[in-house]
DSSP file (Angstrom, degrees, kcal/mol; ACC not computed):
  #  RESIDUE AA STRUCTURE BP1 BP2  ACC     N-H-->O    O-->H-N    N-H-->O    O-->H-N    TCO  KAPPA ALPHA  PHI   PSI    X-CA   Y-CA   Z-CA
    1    1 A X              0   0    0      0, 0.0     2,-0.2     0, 0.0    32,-0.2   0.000 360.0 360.0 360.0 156.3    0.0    0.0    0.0
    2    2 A X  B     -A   32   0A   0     30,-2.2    30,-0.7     2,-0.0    29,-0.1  -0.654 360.0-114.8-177.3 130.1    1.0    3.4   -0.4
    3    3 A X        -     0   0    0     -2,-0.2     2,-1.1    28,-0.1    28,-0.1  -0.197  17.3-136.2 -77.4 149.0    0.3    6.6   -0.2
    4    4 A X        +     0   0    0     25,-0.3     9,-1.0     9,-0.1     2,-0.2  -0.616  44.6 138.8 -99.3  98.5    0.2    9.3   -2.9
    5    5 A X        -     0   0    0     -2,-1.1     2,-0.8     7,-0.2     7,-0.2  -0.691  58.8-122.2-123.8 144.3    1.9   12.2   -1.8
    6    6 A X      > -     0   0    0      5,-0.3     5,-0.5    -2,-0.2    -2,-0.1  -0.952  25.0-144.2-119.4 143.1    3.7   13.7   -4.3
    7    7 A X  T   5S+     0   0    0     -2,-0.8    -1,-0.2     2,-0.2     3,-0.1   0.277  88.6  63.8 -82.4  -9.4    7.2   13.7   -2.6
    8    8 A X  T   5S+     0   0    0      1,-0.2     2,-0.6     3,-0.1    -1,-0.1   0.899 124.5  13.7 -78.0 -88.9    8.8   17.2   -3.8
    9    9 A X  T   5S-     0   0    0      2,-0.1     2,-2.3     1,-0.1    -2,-0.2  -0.540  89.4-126.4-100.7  72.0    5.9   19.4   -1.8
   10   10 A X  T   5 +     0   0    0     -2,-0.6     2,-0.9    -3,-0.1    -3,-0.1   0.174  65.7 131.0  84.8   0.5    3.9   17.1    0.6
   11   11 A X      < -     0   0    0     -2,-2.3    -5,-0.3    -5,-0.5    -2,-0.1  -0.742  60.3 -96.0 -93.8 118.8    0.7   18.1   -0.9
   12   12 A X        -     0   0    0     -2,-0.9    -7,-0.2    -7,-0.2     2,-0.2   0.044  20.2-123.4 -42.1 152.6   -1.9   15.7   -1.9
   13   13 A X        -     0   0    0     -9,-1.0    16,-2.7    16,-0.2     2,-0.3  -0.383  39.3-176.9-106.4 132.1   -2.5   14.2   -5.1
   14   14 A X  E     -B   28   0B   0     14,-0.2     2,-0.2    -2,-0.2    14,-0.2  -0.979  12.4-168.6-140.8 177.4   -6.5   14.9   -6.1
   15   15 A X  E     -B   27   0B   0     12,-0.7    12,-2.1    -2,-0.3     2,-0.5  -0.735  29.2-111.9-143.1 179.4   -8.7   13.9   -9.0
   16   16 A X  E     -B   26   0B   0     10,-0.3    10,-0.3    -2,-0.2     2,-0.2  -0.976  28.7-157.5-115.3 119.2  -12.4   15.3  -10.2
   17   17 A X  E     -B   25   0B   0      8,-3.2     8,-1.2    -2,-0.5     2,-0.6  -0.759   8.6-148.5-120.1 145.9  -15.4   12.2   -9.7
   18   18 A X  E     -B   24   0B   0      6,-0.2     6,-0.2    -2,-0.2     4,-0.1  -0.936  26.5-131.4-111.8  97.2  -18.3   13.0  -12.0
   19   19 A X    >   -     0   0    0      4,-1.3     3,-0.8    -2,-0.6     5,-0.1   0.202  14.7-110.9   5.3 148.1  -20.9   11.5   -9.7
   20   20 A X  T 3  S+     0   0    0      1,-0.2    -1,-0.0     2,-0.1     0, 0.0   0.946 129.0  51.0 -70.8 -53.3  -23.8    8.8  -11.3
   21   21 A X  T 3  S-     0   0    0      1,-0.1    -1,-0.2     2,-0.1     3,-0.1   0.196 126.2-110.7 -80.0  24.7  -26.0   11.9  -10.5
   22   22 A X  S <  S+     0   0    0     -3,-0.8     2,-0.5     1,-0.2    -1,-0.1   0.501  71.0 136.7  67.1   6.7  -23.7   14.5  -12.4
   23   23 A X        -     0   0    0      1,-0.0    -4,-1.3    -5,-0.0     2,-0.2  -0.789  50.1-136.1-105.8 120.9  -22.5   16.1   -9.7
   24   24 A X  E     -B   18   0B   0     -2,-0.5     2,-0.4    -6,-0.2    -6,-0.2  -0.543  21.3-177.7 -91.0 137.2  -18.8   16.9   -9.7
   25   25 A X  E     -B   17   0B   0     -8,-1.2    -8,-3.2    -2,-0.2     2,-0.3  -0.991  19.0-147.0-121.4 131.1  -16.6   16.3   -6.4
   26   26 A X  E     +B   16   0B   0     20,-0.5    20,-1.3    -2,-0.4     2,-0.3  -0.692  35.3 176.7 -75.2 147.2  -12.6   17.1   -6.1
   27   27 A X  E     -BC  15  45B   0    -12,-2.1     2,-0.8    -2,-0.3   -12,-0.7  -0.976  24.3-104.0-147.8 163.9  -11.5   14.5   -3.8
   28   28 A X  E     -BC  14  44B   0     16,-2.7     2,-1.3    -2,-0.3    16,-1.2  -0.839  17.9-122.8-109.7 139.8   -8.2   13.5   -2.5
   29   29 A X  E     + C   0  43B   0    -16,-2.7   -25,-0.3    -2,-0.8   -16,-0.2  -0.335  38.1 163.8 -61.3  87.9   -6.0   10.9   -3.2
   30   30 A X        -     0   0    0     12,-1.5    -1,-0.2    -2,-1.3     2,-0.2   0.523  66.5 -33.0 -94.5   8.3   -5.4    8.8    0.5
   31   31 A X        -     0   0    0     11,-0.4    11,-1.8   -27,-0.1     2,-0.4  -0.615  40.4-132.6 150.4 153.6   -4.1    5.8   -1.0
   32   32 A X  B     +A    2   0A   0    -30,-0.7   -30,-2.2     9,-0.2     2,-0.3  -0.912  44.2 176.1-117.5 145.1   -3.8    3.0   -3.9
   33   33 A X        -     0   0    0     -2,-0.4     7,-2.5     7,-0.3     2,-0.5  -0.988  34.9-125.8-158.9 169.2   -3.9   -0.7   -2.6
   34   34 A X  E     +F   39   0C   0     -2,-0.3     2,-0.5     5,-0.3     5,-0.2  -0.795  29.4 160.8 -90.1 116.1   -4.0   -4.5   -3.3
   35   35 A X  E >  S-F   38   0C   0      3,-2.8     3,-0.8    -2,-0.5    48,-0.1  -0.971  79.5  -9.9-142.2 119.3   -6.9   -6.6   -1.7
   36   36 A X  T 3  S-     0   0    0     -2,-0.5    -1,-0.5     1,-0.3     2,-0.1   0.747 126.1 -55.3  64.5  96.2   -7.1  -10.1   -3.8
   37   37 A X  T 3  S+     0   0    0     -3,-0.2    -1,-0.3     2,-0.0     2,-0.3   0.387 118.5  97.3  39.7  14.8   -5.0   -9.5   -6.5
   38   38 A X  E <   -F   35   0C   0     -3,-0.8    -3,-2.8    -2,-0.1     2,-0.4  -0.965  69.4-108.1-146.4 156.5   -7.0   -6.0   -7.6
   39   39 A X  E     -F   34   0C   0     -2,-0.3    23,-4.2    23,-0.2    -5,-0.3  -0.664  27.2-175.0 -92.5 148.1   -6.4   -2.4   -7.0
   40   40 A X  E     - D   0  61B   0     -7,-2.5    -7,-0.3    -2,-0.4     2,-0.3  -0.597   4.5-163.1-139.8 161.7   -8.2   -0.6   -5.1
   41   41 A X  E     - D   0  60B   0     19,-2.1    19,-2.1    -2,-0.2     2,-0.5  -0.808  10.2-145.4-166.4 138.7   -8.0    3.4   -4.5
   42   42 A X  E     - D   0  59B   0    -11,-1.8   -12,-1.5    -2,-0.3   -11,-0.4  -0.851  14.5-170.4-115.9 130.8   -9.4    5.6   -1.6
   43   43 A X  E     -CD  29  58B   0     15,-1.6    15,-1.9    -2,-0.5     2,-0.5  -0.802  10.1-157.3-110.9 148.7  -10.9    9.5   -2.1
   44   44 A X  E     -CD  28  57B   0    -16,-1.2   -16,-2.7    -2,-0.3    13,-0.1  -0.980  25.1-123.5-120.9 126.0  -11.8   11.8    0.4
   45   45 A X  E     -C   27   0B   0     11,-0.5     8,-1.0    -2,-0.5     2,-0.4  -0.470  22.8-153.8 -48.0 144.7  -14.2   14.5   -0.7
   46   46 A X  E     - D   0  52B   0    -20,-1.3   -20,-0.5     6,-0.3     6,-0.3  -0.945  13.7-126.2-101.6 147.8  -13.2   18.2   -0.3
   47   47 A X        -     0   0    0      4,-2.0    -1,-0.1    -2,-0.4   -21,-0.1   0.275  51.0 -85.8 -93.4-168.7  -15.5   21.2    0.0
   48   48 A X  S    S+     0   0    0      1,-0.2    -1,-0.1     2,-0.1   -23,-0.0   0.094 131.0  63.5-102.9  41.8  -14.8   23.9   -2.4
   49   49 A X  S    S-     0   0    0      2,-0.1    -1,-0.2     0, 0.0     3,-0.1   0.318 119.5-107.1-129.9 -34.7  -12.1   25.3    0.2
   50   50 A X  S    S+     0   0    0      1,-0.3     2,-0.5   -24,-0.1    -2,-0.1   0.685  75.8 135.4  79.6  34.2  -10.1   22.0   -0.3
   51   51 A X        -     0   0    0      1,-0.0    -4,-2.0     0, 0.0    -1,-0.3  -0.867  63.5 -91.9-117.4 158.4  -10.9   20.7    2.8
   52   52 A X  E     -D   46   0B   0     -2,-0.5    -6,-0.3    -6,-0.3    -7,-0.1  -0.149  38.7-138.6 -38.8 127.0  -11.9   17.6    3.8
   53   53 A X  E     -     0   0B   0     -8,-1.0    -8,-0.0     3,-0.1    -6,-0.0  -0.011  18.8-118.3 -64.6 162.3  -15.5   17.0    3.9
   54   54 A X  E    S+     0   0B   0      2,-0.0     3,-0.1    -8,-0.0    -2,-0.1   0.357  81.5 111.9 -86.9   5.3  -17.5   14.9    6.8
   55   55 A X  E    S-     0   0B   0      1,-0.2     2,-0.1   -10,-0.0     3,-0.1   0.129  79.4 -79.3 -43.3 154.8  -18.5   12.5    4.1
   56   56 A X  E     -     0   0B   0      1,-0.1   -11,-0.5   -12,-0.1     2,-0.5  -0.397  44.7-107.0 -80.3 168.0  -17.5    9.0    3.6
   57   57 A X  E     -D   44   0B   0     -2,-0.1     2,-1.2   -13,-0.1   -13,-0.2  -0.514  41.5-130.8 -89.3 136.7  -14.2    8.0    2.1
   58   58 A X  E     -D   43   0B   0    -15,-1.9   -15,-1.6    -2,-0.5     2,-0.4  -0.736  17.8-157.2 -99.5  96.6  -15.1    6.6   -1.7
   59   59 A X  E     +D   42   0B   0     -2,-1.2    15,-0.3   -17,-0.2   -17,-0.2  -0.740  15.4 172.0 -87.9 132.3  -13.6    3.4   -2.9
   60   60 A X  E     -D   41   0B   0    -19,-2.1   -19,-2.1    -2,-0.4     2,-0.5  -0.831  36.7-107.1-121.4 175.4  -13.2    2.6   -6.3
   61   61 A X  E     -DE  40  72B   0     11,-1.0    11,-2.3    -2,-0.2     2,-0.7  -0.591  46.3-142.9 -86.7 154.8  -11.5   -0.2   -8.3
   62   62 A X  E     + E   0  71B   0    -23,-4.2     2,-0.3    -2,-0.5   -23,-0.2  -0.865  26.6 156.1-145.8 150.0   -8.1    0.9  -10.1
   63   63 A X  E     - E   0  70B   0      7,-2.4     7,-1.8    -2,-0.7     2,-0.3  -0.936  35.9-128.6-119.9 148.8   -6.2    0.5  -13.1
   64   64 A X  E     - E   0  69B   0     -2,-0.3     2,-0.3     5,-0.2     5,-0.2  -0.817  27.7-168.0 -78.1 140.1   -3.5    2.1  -15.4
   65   65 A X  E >  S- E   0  68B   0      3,-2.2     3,-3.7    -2,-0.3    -2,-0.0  -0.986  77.0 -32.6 -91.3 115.5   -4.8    1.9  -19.1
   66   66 A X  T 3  S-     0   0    0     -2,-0.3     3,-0.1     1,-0.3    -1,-0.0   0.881 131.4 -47.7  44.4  35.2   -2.0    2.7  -21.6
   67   67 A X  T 3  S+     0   0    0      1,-0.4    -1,-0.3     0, 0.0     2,-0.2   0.355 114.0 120.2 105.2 -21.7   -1.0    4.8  -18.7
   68   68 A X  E <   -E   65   0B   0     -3,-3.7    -3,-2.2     1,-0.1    -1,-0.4  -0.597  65.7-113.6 -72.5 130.8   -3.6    6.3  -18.0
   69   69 A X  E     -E   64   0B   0     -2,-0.2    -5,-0.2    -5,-0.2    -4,-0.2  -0.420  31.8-169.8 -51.3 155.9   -5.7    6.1  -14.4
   70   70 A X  E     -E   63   0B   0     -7,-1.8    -7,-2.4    -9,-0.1     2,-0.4  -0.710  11.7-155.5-147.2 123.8   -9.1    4.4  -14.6
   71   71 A X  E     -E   62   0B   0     -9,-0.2     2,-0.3    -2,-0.2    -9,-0.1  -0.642  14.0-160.6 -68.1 106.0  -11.7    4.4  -11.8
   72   72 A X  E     -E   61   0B   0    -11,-2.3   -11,-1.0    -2,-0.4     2,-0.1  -0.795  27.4-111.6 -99.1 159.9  -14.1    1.5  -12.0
   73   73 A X        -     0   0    0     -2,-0.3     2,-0.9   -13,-0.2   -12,-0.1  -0.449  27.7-131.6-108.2 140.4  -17.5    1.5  -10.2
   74   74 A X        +     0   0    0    -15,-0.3     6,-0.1    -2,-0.1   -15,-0.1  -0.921  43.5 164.0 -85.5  77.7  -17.3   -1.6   -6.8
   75   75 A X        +     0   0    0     -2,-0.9    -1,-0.1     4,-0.0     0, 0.0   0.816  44.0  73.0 -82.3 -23.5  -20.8   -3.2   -8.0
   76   76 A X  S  > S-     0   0    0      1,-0.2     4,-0.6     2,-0.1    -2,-0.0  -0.494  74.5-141.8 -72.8 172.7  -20.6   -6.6   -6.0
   77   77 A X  H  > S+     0   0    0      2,-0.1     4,-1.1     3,-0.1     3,-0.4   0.865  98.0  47.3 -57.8 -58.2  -21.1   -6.5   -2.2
   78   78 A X  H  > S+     0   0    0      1,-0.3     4,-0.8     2,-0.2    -2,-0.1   0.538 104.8  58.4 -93.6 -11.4  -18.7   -8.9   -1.3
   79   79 A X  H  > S+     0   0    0      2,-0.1     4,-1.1     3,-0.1    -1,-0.3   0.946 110.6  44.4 -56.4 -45.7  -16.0   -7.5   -3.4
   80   80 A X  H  X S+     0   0    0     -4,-0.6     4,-4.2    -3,-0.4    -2,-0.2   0.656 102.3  58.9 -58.2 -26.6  -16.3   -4.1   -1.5
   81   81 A X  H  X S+     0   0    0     -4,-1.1     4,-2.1     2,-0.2     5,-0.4   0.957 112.8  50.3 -72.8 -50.1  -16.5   -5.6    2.2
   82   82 A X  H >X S+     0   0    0     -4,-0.8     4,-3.8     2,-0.2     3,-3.2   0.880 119.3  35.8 -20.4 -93.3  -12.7   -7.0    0.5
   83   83 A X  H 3X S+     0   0    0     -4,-1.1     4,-1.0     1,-0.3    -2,-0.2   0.644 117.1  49.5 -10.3 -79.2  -12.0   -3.5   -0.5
   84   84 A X  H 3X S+     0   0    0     -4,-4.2     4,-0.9     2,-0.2    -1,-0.3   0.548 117.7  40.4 -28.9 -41.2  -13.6   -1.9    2.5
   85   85 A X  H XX S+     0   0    0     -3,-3.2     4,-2.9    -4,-2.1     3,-0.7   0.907 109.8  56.1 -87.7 -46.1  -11.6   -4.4    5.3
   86   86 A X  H 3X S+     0   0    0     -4,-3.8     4,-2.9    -5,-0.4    -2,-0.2   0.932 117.2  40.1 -62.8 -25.0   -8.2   -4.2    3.2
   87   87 A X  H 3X S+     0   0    0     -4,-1.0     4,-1.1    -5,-0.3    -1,-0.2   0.826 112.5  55.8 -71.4 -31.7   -8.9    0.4    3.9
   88   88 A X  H <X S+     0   0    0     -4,-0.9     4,-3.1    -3,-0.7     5,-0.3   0.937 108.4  41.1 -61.8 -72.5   -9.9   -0.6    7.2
   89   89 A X  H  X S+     0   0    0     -4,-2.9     4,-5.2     2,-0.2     5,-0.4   0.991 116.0  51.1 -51.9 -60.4   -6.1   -2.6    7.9
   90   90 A X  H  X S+     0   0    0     -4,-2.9     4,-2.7     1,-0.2     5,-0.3   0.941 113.0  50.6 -72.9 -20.7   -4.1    0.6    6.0
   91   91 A X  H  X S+     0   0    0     -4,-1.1     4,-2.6     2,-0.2    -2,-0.2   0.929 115.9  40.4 -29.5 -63.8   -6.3    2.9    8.6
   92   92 A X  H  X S+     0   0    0     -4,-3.1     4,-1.7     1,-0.3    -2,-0.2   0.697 114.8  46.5 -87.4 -25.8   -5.3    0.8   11.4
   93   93 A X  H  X S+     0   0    0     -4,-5.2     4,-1.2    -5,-0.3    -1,-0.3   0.941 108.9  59.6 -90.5 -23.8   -1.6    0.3   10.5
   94   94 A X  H >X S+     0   0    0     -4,-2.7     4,-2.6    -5,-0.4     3,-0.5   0.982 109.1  48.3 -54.3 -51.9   -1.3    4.4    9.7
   95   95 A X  H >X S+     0   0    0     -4,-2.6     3,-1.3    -5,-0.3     4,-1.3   0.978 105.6  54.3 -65.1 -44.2   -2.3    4.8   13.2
   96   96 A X  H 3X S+     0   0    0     -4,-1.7     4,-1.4     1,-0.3    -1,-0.2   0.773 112.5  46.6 -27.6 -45.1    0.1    2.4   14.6
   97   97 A X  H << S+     0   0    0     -4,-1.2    -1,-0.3    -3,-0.5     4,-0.2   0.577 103.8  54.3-104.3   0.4    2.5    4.0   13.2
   98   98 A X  H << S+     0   0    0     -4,-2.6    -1,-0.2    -3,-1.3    -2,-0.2   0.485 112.9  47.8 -94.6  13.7    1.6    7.4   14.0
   99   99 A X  H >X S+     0   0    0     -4,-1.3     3,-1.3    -5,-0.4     4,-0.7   0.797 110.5  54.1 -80.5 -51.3    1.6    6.2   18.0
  100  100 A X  T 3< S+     0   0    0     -4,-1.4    -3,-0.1    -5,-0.4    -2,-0.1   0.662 102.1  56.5 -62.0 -20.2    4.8    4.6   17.4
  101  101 A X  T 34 S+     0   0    0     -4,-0.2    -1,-0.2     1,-0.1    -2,-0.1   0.642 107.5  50.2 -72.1 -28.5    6.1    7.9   16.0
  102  102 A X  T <4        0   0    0     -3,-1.3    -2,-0.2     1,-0.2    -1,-0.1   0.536 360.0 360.0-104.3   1.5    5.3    9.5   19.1
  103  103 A X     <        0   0    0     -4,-0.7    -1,-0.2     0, 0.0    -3,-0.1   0.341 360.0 360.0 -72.6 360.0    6.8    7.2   21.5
């Protein structure tokens, strides 16, 4: 797993979601990860301040195409609870290690 930070300024990475209902959200990039062989990526909404939202965090599946990102839609349930646990686990080890930091 790993986060996407872009490593010159520290500032997070964001992308533009066209919503099923048209509605466009900037969100932030909190991580790409691996759960079963597939890739997974988690967005946090941001207001039109660029801050985080109280909204839930938005998983989709991902791939590079020719190079390109592509955001696929999670339709099964029981792929997403996958998804959902393996976001759950990079949650729980980012706090671990920011306890461990402070020790």
């Amino acid at each position: 797993m790993s986060e996407l930070i872009n490593p010159s300024s520290d500032e997070l990475i964001t992308v533009t979601l066209t919503l099923d209902n048209d509605e466009v959200v900037e969100c932030a990039v909190l991580t790409t990860y691996t759960a079963e062989n597939r890739e997974y990526i988690a967005l946090l909404p941001l207001d039109e301040n660029g801050d985080p939202t109280d909204s839930d965090v938005y998983l989709y599946r991902y791939e590079e195409k020719n190079g390109e990102p592509s955001l696929d839609n999670i339709n099964d349930d029981e792929e997403y609870e996958i998804a959902a646990d393996a976001f759950d686990e990079w949650l729980d080890e980012l706090e671990f290690e920011e306890l461990d930091s402070n020790e």
